[in-house]
N, C-alpha and C positions, 0 to 999 in steps of 0.2 A: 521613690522610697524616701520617706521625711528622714530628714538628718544626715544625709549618705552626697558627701559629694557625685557631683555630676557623672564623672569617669565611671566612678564603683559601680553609678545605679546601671548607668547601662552595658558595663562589664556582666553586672549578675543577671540583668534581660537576657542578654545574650545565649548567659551558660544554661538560663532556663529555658530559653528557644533549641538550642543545639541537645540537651538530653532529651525533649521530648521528640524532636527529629531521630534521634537516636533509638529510642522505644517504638517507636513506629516504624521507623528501618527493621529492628528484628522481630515483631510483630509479624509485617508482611515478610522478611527470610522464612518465619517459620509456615510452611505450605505443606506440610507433611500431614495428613488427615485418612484414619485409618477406623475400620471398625470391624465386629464378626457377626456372621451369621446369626450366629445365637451366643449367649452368654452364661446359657443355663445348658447342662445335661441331666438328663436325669435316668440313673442307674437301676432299672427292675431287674426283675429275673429272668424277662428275656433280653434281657442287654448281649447284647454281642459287637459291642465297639462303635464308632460313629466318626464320623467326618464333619470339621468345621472350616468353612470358606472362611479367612481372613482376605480384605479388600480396601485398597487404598488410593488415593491420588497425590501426586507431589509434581511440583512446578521445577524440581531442580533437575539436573539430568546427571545423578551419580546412581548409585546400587542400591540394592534395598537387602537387609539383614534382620530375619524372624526370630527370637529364640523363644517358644516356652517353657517354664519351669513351675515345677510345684507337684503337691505340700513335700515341706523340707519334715525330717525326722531324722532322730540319730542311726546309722548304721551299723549291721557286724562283720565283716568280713572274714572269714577262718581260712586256713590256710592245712590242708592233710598232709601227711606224711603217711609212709609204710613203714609199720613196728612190725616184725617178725608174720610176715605176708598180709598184715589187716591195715586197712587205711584207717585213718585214725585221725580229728582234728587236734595237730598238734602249739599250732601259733594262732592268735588271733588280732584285729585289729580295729577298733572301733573308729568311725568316722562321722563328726557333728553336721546336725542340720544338710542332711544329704538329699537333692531334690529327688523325689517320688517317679519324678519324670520329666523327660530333657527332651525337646524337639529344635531344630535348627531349618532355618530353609534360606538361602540365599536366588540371589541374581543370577549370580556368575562364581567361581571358585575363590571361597574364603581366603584362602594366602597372597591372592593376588587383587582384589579388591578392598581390603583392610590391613594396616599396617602390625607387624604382631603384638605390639603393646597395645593396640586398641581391639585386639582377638582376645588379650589378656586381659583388659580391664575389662569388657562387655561380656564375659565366658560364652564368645561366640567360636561351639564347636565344642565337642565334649571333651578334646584333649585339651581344654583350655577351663574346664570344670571347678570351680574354688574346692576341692574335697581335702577337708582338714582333720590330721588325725586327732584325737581326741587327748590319750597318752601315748604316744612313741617311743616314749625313755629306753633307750638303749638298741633299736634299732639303726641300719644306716638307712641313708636316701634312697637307696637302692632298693630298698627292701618296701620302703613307704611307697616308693612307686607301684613295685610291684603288688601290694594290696591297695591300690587305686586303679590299677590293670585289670584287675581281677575282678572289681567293683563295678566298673562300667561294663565289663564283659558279660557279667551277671543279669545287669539290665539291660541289656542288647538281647540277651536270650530270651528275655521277657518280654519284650516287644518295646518297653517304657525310653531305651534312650535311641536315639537315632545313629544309625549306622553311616550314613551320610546324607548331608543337607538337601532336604525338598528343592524345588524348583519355583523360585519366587518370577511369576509371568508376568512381563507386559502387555497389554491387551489393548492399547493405544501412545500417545505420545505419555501420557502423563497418568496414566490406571495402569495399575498391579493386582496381581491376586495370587493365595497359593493355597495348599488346602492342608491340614492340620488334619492328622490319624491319630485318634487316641484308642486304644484296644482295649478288648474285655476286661482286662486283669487294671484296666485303668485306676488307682486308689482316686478314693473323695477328698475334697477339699479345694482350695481357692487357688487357683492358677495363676500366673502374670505371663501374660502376652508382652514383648518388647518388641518394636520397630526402630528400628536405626536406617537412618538415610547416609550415603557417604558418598564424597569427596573426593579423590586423592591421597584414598587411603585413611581419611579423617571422618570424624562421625561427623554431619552437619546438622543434624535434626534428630528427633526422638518422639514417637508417642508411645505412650504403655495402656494395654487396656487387661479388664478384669475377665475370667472365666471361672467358674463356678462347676465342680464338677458335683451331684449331692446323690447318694442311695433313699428311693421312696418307698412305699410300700412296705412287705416284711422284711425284705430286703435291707432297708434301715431297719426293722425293728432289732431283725439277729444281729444288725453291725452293732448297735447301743448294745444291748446285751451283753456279747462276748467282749467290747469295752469297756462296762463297767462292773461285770460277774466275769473276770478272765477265770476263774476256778472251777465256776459254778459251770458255766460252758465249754470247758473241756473233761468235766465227768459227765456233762449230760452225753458231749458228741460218745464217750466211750461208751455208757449205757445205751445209746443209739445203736452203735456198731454190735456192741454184744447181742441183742435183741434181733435186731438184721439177722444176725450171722445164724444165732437159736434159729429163728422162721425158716431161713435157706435149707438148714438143716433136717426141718422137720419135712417142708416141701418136698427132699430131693428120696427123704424117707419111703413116705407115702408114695412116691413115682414110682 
């Protein structure tokens, strides 16, 4: 290098031999290589839910950690009481960008393969779910818990969050696979697949991949519709029913 004493030029050789040695050390660390089945579902009307293979290879020998999540939307959660023998939504509690749907699948048992701060930063596992309330004021913690209880319990009823982590399989020294259940009531929109590779409790690696879940046919058509005529399509459903119910009527007449 013109101008640079002797020492510097080959100090700064050095520091640029030693980084790119560097980037090429964690280049090859990263050996975590993942992908799924398919990338696309697609929602008709005979939809009755689906299964997707997720499949990977890694050179390291620690655990392997799935979660997916998606589409986020704000949440309501209401909370009844009984007023003079009628239950009655008396509290309610709004929770932001709440995922649509949570799947989890491990190696081997979450508390003992991952440390809880990194349960926590990763929301690996649903008790470890980011669910924030939107306005709280005046409630205690206690109470916020208890409508984020009541919130995952909701979608466990639905099939959308997991009750407890799949079974992430080895199938060789260095191949994994596990299988991903999304059910009918599945909502559309754009998934994230996460993969975490771990350590001693420490994440070592990461890949993310995209899932796509979308309604075809009329299927979309009613879903656009009722999104963008929310009024218009809930007097048509009522003049639906009322018309039904006239028909059943005259049918059961004539019988």
């Amino acid at each position: 290098m013109r101008g640079w004493p002797h020492g510097l030029e080959r100090l700064a050789v050095i520091a640029v031999l030693l980084g790119a040695l560097r980037a090429d050390s964690a280049a090859q660390a990263n050996t975590l290589v993942v992908d799924l089945s398919q990338h696309l579902i697609a929602i008709t009307t005979a939809f009755v839910g689906t299964n997707v293979v997720l499949f990977g290879t890694s050179d390291g020998e620690g655990d392997i950690v799935v979660t997916v999540q998606g589409p986020r939307q704000d949440q309501m959660v209401r909370r009844k009481a009984q007023v003079a023998g009628i239950w009655i939504n008396r509290t309610r509690l709004a929770f932001a960008q709440v995922p649509g749907y949570y799947a989890v699948a491990s190696s081997g048992p979450l508390e003992t393969i991952a440390q809880p701060d990194v349960l926590a930063r990763h929301e690996m596992g649903v008790e470890h779910l980011k669910l924030k309330p939107i306005d709280a004021a005046g409630l205690e913690i206690s109470e916020i818990a208890a409508f984020q209880d009541a919130l995952v319990r909701n979608k466990q009823r639905q099939s959308l969050y997991s009750t407890t982590p799949a079974p992430v399989n080895f199938i060789g020294p260095n191949l994994f696979r596990t299988t991903l259940s999304f059910p009918a009531n599945v909502p559309p929109g754009i998934y994230h697949v996460q993969v975490f590779e771990l350590s001693d409790g420490q994440v070592t690696g990461a890949q993310r991949s995209t899932l796509v879940i979308s309604k075809i046919g009329i299927e979309a058509d009613v879903f656009d519709f009722a999104q963008q005529h929310a009024a218009l399509y809930g007097l048509l459903a009522i003049a639906l029913s009322l018309t039904l119910g006239w028909l059943a009527g005259v049918i059961f007449r004539r019988g």
